[in-house]
C-alpha positions, 0 to 999 in steps of 0.5 A: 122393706129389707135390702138382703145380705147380698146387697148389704154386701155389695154395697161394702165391697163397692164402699171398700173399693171406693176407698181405694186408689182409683184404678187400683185392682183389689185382691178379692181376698182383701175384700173379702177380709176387711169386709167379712165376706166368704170368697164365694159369696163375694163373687156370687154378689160381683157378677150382677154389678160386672155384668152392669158395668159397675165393677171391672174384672181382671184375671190371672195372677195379679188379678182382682176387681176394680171400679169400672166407673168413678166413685161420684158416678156411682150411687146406692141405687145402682148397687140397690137395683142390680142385686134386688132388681127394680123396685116396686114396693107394691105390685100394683106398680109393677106394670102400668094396667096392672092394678085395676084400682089404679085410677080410684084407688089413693094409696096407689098414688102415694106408692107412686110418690113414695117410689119415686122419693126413696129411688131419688134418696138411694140416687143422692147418695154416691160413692165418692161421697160415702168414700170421703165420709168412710175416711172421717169415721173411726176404724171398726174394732177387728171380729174375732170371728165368734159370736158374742152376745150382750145382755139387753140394757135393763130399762 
């Protein structure tokens, strides 16, 4: 599994607000920014975690987004499951019933485990926790906007 561009977004632009005094709004053009995110990307990837609950909006001049909740109450998962929606990993979990192998079949168990596990991993991991690591790691090296590619290492 893959989380796409829109999660992986998300989830900065939350890490980004995280970062922030709490209750403090942040420009979206400061998201945008320190994140490199297009303004209309950004808001595409917000509305899902607005309509949630997770992030808070405020219009007009001054206006920006802010976290709706404390950083310890939100967790990976939250921000996982409002832009890729519930996780499954197999369609035979997707409705009780609807995989006909469900009660002979092992793997259908161990998807069920494996499930369960990594929704309980994404669920450990909260903002508070990421904010304070955020603050012990050093600072990215600025993009100048171009693409650059690197040799591959001789092996």
């Amino acid at each position: 599994m893959i989380i796409t561009r829109a999660t992986e977004y998300a989830i900065r632009a939350v890490l980004y607000m995280a970062c922030q005094p709490q209750g403090e709004i942040i420009f979206k053009k400061d998201i945008c920014r320190a994140q490199e995110i297009t303004p209309a990307f950004l808001t595409k990837i917000l509305q899902p975690l607005i309509k949630a609950g997770i992030v808070g909006s405020q219009r007009g001049v001054g206006g920006g987004f802010y976290l709706a909740k404390p950083p310890a109450e939100i967790n990976l998962f939250d921000i996982v499951q409002t832009q890729e929606g519930p996780l499954y990993l197999n369609q035979c979990l997707i409705k009780e019933g609807h995989c006909g192998r469900e009660f002979f079949c092992p793997v259908h168990g161990a998807w069920q485990g494996i499930r369960s596990e990594f929704m309980a991993t994404l669920s450990r991991h909260d903002f508070a926790t990421l904010a304070a690591r955020q603050g012990e790691m050093p600072m990215p090296i600025p993009s100048s906007g171009k693409s650059r590619r690197t040799k591959p290492a001789a092996t």
